[in-house]
C-alpha positions in Angstrom: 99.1 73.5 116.1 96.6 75.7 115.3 96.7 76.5 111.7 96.2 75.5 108.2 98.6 75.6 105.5 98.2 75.9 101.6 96.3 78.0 99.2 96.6 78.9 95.6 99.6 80.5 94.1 103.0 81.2 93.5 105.8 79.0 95.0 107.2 81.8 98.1 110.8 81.1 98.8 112.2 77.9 99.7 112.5 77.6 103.9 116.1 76.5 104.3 116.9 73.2 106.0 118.3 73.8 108.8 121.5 75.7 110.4 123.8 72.5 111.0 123.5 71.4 107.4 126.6 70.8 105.5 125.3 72.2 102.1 127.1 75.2 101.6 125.6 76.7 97.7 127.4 78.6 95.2 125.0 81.1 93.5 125.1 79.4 90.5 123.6 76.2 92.5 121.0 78.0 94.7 118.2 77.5 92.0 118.6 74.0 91.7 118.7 73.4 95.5 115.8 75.2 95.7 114.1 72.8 93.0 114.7 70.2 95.1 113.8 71.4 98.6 110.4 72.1 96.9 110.8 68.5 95.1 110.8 66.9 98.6 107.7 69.7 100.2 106.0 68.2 97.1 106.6 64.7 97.6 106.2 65.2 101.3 102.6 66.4 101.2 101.9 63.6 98.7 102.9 60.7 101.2 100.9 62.2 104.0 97.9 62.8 101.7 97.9 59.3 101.0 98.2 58.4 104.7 96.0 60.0 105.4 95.9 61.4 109.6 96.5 57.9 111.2 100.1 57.0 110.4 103.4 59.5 109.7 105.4 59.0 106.8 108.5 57.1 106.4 111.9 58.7 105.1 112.2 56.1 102.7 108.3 56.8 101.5 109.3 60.6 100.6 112.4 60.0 98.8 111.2 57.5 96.2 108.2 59.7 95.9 110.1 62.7 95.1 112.3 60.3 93.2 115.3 61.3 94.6 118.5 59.5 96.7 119.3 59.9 100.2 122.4 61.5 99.7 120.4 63.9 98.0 117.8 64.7 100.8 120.5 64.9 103.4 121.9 67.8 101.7 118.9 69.9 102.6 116.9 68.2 105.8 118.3 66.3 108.5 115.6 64.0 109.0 112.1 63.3 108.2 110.8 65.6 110.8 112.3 67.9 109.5 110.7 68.0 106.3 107.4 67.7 107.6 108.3 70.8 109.5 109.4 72.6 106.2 106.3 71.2 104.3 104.4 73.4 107.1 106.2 76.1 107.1 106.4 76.4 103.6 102.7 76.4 103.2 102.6 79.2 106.1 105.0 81.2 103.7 102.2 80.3 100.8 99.5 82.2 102.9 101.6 85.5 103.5 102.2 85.9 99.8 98.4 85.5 98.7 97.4 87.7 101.7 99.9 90.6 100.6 98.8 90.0 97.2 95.0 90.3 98.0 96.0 93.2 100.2 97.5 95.2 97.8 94.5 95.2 96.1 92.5 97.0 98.9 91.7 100.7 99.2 91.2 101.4 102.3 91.7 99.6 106.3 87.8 97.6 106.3 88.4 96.3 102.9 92.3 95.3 103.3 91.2 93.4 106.9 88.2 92.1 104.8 90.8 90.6 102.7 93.2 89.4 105.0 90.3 87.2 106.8 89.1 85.7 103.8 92.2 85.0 102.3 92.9 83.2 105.5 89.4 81.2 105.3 90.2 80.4 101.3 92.1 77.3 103.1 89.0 75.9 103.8 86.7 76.5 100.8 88.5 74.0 98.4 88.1 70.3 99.4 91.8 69.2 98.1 93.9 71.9 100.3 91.7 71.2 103.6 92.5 67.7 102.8 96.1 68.2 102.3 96.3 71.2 105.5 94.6 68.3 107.8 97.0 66.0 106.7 100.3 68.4 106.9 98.7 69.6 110.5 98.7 65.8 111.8 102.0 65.4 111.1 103.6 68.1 112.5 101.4 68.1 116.2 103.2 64.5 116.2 106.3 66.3 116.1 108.5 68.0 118.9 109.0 71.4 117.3 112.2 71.7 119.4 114.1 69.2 117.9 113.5 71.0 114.3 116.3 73.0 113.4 113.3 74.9 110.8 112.6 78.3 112.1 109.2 78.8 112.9 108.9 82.1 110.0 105.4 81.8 108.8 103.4 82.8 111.8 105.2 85.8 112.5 104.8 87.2 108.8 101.4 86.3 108.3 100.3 88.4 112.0 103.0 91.3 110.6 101.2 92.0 106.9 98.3 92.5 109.2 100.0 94.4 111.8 101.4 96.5 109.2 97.6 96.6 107.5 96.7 98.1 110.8 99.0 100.6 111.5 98.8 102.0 108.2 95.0 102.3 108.6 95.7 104.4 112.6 94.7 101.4 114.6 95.8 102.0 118.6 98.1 99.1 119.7 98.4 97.4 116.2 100.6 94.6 117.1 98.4 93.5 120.1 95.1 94.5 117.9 96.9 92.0 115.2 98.2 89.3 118.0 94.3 89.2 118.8 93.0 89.0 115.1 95.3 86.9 114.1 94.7 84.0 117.0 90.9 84.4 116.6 90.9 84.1 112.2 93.7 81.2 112.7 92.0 79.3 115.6 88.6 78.9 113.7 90.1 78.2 110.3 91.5 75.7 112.5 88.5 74.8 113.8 86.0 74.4 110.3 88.7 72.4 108.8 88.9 70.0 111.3 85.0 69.5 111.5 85.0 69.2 108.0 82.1 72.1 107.9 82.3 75.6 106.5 81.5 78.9 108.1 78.1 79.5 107.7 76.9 83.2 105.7 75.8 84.1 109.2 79.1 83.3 111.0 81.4 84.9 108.4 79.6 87.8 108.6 79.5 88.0 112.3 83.3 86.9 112.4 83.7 89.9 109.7 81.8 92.6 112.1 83.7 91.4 115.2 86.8 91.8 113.6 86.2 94.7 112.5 84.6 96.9 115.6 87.4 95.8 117.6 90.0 96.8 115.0 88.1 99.7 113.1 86.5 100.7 117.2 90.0 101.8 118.3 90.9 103.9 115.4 90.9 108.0 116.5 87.8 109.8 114.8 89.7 113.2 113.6 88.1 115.6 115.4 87.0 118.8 113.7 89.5 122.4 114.4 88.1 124.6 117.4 86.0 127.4 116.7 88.0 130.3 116.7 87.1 132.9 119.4 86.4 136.1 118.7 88.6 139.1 119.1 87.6 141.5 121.2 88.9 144.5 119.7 86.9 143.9 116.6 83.4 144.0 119.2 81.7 147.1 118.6 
């Protein structure tokens, strides 16, 4: 994998469990299912914080953390995997809703991809989520994503907020302009986390100013109307 996976926020939605699960909610039971998928998420990240990037959590570790019965996590996840999968996922679906919300805020195309690379790089300025992305990251590369019955979701709506930041701002290509952005911000937030080091003033401004001539570069400049030409008739 190449990506973290928590910041600050509001709890997004809850990522379902999986599409051969027998749990079937009635509205009136959605909310507390959804307590306790992000009871387990929570526990989850707990157990592999404490185990740090050397050994994967057992089953039996996450229920009693999240104090709950195995009849009761069967009724969302299937496994342990797939839970580990979900805790990812989930935090993917944390980063799209602080990047729309920082977003929002923006005035114009520069600032809004200003924002959605440093909200992106906020993973990495607060010790505890880099500790707990590292950890979540582990776990998953140890899993074959395959076998998960959790849709991969958070990927594809962190790279469409910006593709959409970029079409709105008359980008050419904006998907592929995105596909490109997105890689290159993910990659190295990636990469920083892992080495334990921050970017640098120097290299998040250079990563700033690469990002944006090759987004900003392949917006049109509106060219100014044609001078109108004379009519002859009126030449004396």
């Amino acid at each position: 994998m190449t990506d973290a996976v928590c910041v600050p926020g509001d709890v997004p939605p809850v990522i379902p469990g999986g599409r051969q699960l027998r749990r079937i909610p009635k509205p009136r039971r959605q909310a507390s299912y959804d307590d306790e998928v992000k009871l387990l998420i929570r526990a989850a990240q707990a157990v592999m914080v404490r185990k740090g990037r050397t050994e994967q959590p057992r089953l039996a570790e996450i229920v009693r953390e999240a104090g709950m019965s195995n009849q009761a996590f069967y009724r969302h996840f299937r496994s342990r995997d797939d839970v580990i999968v979900a805790t990812y996922e989930q935090g993917l679906l944390a980063i799209h809703e602080y990047l729309e919300h920082q977003v929002r805020k923006a005035p114009d195309l520069e600032s809004r991809l200003v924002a959605w690379i440093d909200g992106v790089l906020a993973q990495i300025r607060d010790p505890e989520l880099s500790e707990l992305s590292r950890a979540v990251i582990w776990n998953v590369e140890q899993i074959a994503r395959t076998k998960s019955e959790i849709r991969p979701v958070g990927h594809e709506r962190i790279a469409g907020l910006l593709g959409s930041v970029l079409a709105d701002g008359g980008v050419v290509e904006p998907e592929r302009t995105a596909l490109f952005i997105h890689t290159l911000v993910m990659g190295l937030t990636t990469t920083y986390m892992t080495s334990g080091e921050p970017p640098t003033d120097q290299a998040h401004e250079h990563l700033l100013a690469f990002c944006l001539s090759g987004a900003i570069g392949s917006t049109p400049t509106p060219t100014a109307p044609a001078a109108a030409c004379p009519d002859p008739s009126t030449d004396k």
